[in-house]
N, C-alpha and C positions, 0 to 999 in steps of 0.2 A: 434494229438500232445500230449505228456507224460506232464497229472497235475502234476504243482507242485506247494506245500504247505510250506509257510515260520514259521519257528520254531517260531518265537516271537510271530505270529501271532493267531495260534491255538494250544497254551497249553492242553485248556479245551476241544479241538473238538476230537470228534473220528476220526478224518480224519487226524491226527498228526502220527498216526500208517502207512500210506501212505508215509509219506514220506522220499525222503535221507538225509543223515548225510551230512551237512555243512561242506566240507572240503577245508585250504586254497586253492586260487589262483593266480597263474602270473596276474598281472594288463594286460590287453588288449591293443594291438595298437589301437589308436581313434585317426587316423591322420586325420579325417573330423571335431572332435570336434570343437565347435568355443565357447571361454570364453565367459560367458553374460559380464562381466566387467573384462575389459582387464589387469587393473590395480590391482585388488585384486590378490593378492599372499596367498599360503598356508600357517596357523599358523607356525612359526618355529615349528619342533619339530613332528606337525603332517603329516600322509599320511594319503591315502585312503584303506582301506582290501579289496579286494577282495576273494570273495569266490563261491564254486560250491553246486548246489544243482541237483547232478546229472550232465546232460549233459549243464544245465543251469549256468550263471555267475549273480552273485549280488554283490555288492560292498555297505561298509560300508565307515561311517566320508568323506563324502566330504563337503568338504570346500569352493570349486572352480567350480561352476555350470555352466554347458558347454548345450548347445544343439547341436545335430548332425544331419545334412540334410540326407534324405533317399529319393531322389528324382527318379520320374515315367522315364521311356523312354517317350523322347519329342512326341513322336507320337501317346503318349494315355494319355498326360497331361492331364489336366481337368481345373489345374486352382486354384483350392482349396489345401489348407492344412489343418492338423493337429498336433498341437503340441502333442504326446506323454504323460504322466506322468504317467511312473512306481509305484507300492504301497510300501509297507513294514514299515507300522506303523512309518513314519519319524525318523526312526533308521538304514534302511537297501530299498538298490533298487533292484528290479528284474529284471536288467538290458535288460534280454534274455527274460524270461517269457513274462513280459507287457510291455517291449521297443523296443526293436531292431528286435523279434520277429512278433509284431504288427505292426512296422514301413515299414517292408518290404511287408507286406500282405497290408497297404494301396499303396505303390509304385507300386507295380502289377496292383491295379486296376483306376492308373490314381492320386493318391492325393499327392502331396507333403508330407513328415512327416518328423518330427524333435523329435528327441528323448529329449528330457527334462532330464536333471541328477544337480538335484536339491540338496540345504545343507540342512543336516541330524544331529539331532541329535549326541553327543559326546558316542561311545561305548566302550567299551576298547578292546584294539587293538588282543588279543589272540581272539579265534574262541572260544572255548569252554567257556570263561568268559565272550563274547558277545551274546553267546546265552544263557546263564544264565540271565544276567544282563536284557537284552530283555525280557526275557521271566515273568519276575517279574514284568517291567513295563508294559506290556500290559498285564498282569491279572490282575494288580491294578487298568489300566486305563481303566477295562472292566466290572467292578464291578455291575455296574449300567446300563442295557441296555436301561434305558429310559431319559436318558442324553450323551452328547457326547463324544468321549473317550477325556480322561483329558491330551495325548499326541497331542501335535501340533510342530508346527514349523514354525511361520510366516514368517522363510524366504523364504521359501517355495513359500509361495504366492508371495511373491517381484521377485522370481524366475522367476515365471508364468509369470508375469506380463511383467519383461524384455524381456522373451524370446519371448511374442508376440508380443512386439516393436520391436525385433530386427527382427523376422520374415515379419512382412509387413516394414521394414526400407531396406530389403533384395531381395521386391519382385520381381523386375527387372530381378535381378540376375536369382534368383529360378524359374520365369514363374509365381507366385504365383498371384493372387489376393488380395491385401490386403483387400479387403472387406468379402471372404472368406476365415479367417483365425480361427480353430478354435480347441478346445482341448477334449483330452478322456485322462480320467485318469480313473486307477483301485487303490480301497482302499482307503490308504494314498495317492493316485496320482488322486482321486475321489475329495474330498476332497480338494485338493491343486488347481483341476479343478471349484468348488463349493466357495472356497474361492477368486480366481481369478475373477470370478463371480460376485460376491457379494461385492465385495473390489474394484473393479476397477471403472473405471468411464467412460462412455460413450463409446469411440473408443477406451479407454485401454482396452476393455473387450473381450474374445475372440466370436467371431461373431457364434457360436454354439458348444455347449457340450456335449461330450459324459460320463458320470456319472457310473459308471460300480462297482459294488458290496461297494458301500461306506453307510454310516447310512442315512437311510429313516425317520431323523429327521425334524419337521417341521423347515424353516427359515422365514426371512422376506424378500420375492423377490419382486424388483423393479418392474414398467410395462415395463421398456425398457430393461428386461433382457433378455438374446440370448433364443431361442429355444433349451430345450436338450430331449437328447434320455436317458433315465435312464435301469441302467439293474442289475438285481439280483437274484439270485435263493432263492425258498420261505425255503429251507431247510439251509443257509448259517448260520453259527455256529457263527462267528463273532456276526455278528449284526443282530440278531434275531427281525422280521420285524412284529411285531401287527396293524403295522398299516402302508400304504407308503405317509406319511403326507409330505414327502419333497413334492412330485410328485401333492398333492393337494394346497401345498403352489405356487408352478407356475400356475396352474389353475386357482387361487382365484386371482393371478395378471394378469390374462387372458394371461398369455405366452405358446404360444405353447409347449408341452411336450409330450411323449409318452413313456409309462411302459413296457419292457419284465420283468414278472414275471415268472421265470423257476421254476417245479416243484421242482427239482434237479438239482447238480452242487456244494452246499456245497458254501464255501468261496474262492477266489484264483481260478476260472478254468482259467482266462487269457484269451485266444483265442476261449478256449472252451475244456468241460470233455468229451472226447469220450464216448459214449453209450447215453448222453444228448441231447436234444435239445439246450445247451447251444453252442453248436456247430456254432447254429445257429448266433452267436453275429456279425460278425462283417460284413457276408452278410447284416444281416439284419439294423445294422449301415449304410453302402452302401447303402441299398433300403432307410433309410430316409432320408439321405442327397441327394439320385436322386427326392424324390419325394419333397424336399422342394425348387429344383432344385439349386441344389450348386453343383452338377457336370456339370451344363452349364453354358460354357464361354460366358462371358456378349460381347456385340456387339464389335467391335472394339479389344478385344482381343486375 
């Protein structure tokens, strides 16, 4: 699969020379979307951007936070889900890269998936004065690699948060399991995964996390927080890793965890950087959620 790298993202990286020019795009038919809140209407005045980076679609300013089912053929269901979250510095989603991409590689192998397309940040609506604009704020908010980048988005997490309600409110429907219901984000969709996490409370929380190239800063985790699979490569430009103290901060709450640390892969490989063992991501996400056995359906269903 063709890396790709988002402008806002790695100004400062040498891996910015990699990638394509940002040019607009037609909005996507998304006739499966489903609004998290049916009632919220778009700002007068604003849309969504969409845009290509290469053969891939991201989309800027959304407003209106939809998740989209990407569900298995019934006859290799499993039972489990994953909610999705694409990254892009809560300015911009890699709609294609780390959503709809990812969404269909877990449907293949049995998991329900729902793509997450969470509110972002306000950019301005031209292409080339959003990747300007971006690009300043995430070298400002990247200043200091031993504090967190200073761009957030709490709706973000309120995002998460619905979208898990809605997904076990849906299981029926989906085959799902509401007990395995649980999320991977990459980045800002790391993060948005990590805050969900950390913010929610009990059964709002999603039932295991996948954590993929987001900052290896320490927090303060609960003991009843889900089990996650963390992943990043030790050369990633973004967030330069001296230490992976998230991944000891679930440890010390005695919560199950487990580290791929990739030589290489840089920031952004998504699915994974051909010629890397980062290739390896989301078999090996698959092998731990068979081995914590959340691809078997519980008796009776």
């Amino acid at each position: 699969m063709k890396r790709l790298v988002l402008l806002p993202l790695l100004l400062a990286s040498p891996a910015i020379a990699q990638m394509p020019t940002p040019v607009p795009a037609q909005a996507p038919a998304e006739p499966n979307a489903i609004p998290l809140y049916p009632d919220l209407k778009a700002p007068k005045g604003t849309t969504e951007n969409w845009v290509r980076f290469g053969d891939d679609l991201a989309v800027r300013n959304v407003t209106v936070p939809t998740i989209t089912p990407v569900l298995p053929d019934p006859a290799k269901a499993t039972g489990a889900a994953v909610i999705v979250a694409p990254g892009g510095a809560f300015m911009l989603l890699a709609m294609d890269h780390e959503g709809w991409n990812v969404a269909r590689w877990l449907a293949d192998h049995g998991i329900a998936a729902f793509v997450l397309k969470y509110r972002l940040n306000q950019t301005p609506a031209d292409t080339a004065e959003a990747s300007a604009y971006m690009g300043k704020r995430m070298a400002d908010s990247l200043r200091d690699p031993s504090v967190p980048p200073t761009i957030s988005e709490p709706r973000a997490t309120l995002d998460a948060l619905a979208a898990l309600k809605r997904v076990r409110a849906g299981a029926g429907e989906w085959g799902v399991d509401p007990q395995r219901v649980g999320m991977i984000g990459f980045s800002a969709g790391a993060m948005t995964t990590l805050n969900a996490t950390l913010e929610g409370k009990g059964t709002d929380r999603p039932s295991f996390i996948g954590y993929v190239y987001g900052p290896m800063l320490a927090r303060d985790v609960p003991a009843d927080a889900p089990p996650m699979f963390a992943a990043i490569a030790n050369d990633d430009s973004l967030f330069p890793n001296p230490s992976y103290a998230l991944v000891e901060s679930w440890r010390r709450a005695h919560v199950p965890v487990e580290l791929h640390a990739y030589e290489r892969g840089d920031h952004g490989f998504g699915m994974g950087k051909p010629g890397t063992t980062t290739m390896g991501l989301l078999p090996q996400f698959l092998s731990w959620m068979d081995m914590r056995g959340l691809l078997t359906p519980k008796a009776g269903q």
